[in-house]
N, C-alpha and C positions, 0 to 999 in steps of 0.2 A: 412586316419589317418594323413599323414604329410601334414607339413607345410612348403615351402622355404624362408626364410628371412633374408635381407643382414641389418645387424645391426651396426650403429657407436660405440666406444668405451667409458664406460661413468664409473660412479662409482659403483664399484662392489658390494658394502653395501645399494647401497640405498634405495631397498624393503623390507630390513629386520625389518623393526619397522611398517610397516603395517603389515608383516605378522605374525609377534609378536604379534599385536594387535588380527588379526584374530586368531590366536592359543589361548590365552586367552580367548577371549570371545567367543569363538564356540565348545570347544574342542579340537581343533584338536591337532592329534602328530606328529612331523614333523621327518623326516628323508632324508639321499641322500646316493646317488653310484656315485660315482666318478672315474672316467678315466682322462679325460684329465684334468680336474680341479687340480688335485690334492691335494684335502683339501681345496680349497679356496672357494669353496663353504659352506664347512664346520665352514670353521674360521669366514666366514660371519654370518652365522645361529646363533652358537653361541656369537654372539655379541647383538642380540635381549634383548630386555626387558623381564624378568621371563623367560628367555630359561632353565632355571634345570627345568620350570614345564612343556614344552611345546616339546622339544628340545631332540631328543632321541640318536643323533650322524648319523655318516657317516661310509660308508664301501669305502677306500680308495682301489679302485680296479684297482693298474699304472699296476698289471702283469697278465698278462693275465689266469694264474694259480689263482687268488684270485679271478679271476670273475668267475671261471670254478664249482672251488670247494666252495667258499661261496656263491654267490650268483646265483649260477644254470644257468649262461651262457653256451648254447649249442654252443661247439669249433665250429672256423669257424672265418670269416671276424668280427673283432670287430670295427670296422667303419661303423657299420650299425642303421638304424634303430631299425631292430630285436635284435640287441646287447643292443640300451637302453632300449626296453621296457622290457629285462630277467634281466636286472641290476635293474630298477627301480620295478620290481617287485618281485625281490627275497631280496631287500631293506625292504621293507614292511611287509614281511613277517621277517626277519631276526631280525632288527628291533622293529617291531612289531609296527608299524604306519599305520595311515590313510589317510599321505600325504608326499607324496615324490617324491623328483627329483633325475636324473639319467642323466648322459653326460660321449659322448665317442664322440672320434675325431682324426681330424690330425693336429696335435697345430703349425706342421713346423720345420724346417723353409722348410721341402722339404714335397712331398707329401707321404700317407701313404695309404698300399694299394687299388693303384692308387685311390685315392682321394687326392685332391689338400689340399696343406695346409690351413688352415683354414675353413674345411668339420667340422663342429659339429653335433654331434644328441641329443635331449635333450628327453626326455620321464618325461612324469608326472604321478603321480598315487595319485590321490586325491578321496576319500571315493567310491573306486571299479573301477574308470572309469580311462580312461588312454588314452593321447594325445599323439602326438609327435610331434616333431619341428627338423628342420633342416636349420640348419645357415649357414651362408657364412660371415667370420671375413674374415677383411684384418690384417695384422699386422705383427710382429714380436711372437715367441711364448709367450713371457709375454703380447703381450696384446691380442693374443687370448685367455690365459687364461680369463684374466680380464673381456675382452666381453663377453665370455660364463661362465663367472660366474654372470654378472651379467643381462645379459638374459634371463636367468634358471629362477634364481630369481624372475624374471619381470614374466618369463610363470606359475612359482609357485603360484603365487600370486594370477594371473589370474583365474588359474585352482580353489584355494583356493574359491575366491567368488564366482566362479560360483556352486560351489558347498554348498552353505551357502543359504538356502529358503531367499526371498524376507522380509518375514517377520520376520526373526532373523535377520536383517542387523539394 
């Protein structure tokens, strides 16, 4: 299911008006679960084109109590894999979307149960299927936010067309 990827840092908006686009023309309803981001995934999202039709919000989950009790995180190591894919899919359901992203991590500056700073997991949940990703940011923690916000993004996107038939494109 994962994926390891060491990503430079670039701008954190810049997938959002394609995937705006695809949300318009496909259906889709977009949602995320947030940890390490904290809302900047979110503040991205809604920056899109027609996001009140497409654009359902974020469950900003910094305490580990919000992931527990909303979004059906099973306690335990939340630097994990298995942490995004309960955040990104109790997203979904909460939500009530058919495309969502989910990122937990260790943003820094030091490392967080023993995972090094800049450990990201990113999980996708696009029309039932669900990926993940696992990054390695260098930075400081504002620009590991910024990378793993804007990475997400980039996997969302991704995830988005693959799930869009050839002949709806």
């Amino acid at each position: 299911m994962g994926n390891s990827v060491v990503v430079p840092h670039r701008d954190p908006t810049k997938h959002v008006n394609e995937i705006a686009e695809l949300a318009n023309q496909h259906g889709f309803r977009v949602g995320a679960a947030e940890s390490l981001t904290g809302g900047a995934v979110s503040s991205a999202l809604a920056r899109g084109e027609g996001a009140a039709d497409w654009y359902h919000g974020s469950v900003v989950s910094y305490s580990p109590t919000v992931k527990y009790d909303l979004l059906g995180v099973t306690p335990g190591p939340l630097v994990t894999e298995r942490c995004a894919v309960e955040m990104v899919t109790g997203a979904a359901k909460v939500l009530e979307v058919d495309a969502a992203v989910s990122t937990t991590g260790a943003g820094g500056p030091g490392p967080e149960e023993d995972k090094p700073a800049g450990t990201v997991h990113v999980a996708l949940y696009v029309r039932g299927e669900i990926t993940t990703h696992e990054l390695h940011l260098d930075g400081d923690p504002g620009e590991v936010v910024e990378g793993a916000t804007e990475k997400s993004l980039g996997l969302l996107l991704q995830a988005m067309r693959v799930a869009v038939p050839a002949a709806d494109e």
